[in-house]
MARKE-886014 format. One line per field, with one value per residue (C-alpha): chain; residue number from 0; x, y, z. Coordinates in nm, 4 decimals. Layout:
<atoms>
cadena = [A/...]
num = [NUM/...]
x = [X/...]
y = [Y/...]
z = [Z/...]
</atoms>
This chain:
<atoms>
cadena = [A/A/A/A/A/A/A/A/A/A/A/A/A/A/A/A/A/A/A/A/A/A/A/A/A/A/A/A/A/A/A/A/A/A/A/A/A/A/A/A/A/A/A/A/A/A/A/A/A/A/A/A/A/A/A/A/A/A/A/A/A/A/A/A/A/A/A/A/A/A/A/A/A/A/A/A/A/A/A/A/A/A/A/A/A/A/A/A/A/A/A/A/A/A/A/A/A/A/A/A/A/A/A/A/A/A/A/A/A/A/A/A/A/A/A/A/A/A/A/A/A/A/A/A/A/A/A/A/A]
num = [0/1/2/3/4/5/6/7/8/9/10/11/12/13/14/15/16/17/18/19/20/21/22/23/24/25/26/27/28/29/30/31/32/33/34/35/36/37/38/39/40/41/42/43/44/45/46/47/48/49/50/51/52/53/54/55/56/57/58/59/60/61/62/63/64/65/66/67/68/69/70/71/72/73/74/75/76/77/78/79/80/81/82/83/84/85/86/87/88/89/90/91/92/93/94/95/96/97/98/99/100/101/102/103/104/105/106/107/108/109/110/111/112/113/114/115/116/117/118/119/120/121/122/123/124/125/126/127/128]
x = [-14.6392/-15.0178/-15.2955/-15.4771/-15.7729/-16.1068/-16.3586/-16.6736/-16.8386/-16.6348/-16.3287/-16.4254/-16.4954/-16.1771/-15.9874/-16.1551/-16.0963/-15.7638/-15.7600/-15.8727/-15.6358/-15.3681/-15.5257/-15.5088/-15.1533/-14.9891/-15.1550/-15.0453/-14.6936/-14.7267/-14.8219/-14.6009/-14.2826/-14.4775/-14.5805/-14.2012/-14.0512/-14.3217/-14.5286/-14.4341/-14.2409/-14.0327/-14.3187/-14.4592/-14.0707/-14.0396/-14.4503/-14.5275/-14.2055/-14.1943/-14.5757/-14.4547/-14.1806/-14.4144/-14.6175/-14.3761/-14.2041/-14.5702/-14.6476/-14.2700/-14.3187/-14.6546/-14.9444/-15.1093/-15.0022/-14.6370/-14.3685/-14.1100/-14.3578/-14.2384/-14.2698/-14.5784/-14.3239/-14.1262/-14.4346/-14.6564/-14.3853/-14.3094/-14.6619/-14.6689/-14.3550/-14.5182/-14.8371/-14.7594/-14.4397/-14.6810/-14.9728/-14.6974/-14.5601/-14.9446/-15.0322/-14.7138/-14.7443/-15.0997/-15.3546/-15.5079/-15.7889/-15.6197/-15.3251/-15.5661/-15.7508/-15.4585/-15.2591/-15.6038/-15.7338/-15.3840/-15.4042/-15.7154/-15.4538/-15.1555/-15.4375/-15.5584/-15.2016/-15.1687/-15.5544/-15.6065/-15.2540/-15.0380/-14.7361/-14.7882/-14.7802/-15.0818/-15.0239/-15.3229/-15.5367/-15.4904/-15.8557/-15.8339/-15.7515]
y = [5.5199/5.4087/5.6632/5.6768/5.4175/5.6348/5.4373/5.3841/5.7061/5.5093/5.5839/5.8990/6.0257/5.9112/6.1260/6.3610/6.3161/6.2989/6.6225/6.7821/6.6090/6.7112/7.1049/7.0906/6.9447/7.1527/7.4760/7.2480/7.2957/7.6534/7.7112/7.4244/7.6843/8.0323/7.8861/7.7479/8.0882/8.2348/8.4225/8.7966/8.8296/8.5869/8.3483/8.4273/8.4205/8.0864/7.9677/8.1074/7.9326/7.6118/7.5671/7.6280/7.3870/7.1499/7.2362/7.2273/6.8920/6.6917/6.8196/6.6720/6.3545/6.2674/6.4030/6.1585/6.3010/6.4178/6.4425/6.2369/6.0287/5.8405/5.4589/5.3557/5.2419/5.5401/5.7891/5.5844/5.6534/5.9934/6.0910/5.8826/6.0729/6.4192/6.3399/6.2175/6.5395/6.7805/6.6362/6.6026/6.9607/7.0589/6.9711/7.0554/7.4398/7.3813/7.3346/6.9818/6.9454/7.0246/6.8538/6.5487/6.5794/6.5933/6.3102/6.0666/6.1644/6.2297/5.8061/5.8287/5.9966/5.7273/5.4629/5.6689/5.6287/5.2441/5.2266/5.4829/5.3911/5.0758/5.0635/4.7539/4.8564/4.7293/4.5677/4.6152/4.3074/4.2609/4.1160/4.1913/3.8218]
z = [-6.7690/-6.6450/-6.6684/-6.3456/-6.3321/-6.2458/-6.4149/-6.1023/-5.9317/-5.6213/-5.7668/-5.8616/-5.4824/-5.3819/-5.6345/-5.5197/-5.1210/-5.2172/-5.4031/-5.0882/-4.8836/-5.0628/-5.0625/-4.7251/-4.7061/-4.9233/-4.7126/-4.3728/-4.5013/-4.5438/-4.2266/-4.0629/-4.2035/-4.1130/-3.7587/-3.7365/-3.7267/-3.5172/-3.8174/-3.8998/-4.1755/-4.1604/-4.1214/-4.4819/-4.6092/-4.5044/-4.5525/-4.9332/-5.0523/-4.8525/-5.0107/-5.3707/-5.3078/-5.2254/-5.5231/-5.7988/-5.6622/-5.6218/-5.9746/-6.1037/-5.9055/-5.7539/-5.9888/-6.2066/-6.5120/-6.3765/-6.6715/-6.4067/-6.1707/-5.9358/-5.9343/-5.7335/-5.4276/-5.3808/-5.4370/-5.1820/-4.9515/-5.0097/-4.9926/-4.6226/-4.4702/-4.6339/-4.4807/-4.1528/-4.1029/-4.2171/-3.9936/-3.7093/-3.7601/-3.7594/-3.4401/-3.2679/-3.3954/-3.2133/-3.5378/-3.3899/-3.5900/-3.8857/-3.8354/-3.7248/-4.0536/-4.2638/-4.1129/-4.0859/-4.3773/-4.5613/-4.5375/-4.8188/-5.0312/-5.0079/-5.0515/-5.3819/-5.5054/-5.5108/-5.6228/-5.8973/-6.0321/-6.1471/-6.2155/-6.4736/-6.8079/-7.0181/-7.3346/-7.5852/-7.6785/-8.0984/-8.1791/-8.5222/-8.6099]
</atoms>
């Protein structure tokens, strides 16, 4: 498994643009399932678990350090189709600008996962001869 790659203050702001990217996606979902079933009750029934979901799964899968990450192919993609549906769902429940910035900005966040990751694994250099 690679260890992310954050090694210029370049890389460094993009972790963390992604880190609020993904804040604001994992909330987008939330509401995206409260909005869905027209708030109330049933709203939070549906938003407060829906979010968790979301939670637990990207720290399984997605998350740099994640016990069972996904290879860099299948995560890119799964955090695209996340992205984009939760962007999507945003601006059909009528949350445009967030639903904007999630979905435009939710692009910094697949782009973080191909360049603060490889899937290569490194072989140490043995200098010692």
């Amino acid at each position: 498994m690679s260890e992310p790659r954050i090694g210029t203050p370049s890389l460094l702001a993009l972790a963390v643009v992604a880190l609020i990217v993904e804040l604001a996606l994992f909330g987008g979902v939330g509401v995206v399932a409260h909005d869905a079933l027209d708030g109330g009750v049933a709203g939070w029934v549906a938003g407060v678990p829906a979010t968790g979901l979301v939670l637990v799964l990207w720290g399984l899968f997605m998350a740099p350090k994640a016990r069972l990450r996904l290879a860099q192919g299948p995560r890119v993609l799964a955090a695209l189709l996340l992205t984009v549906g939760t962007a999507y769902g945003l601006v059909q429940t009528g949350h445009q600008r967030w639903g904007w910035f999630v979905g435009l900005a939710g692009l910094v966040v697949v782009t973080a996962q191909v360049v603060l990751t490889s899937d290569e694994s490194q072989v140490p250099i043995d200098n010692s001869q």
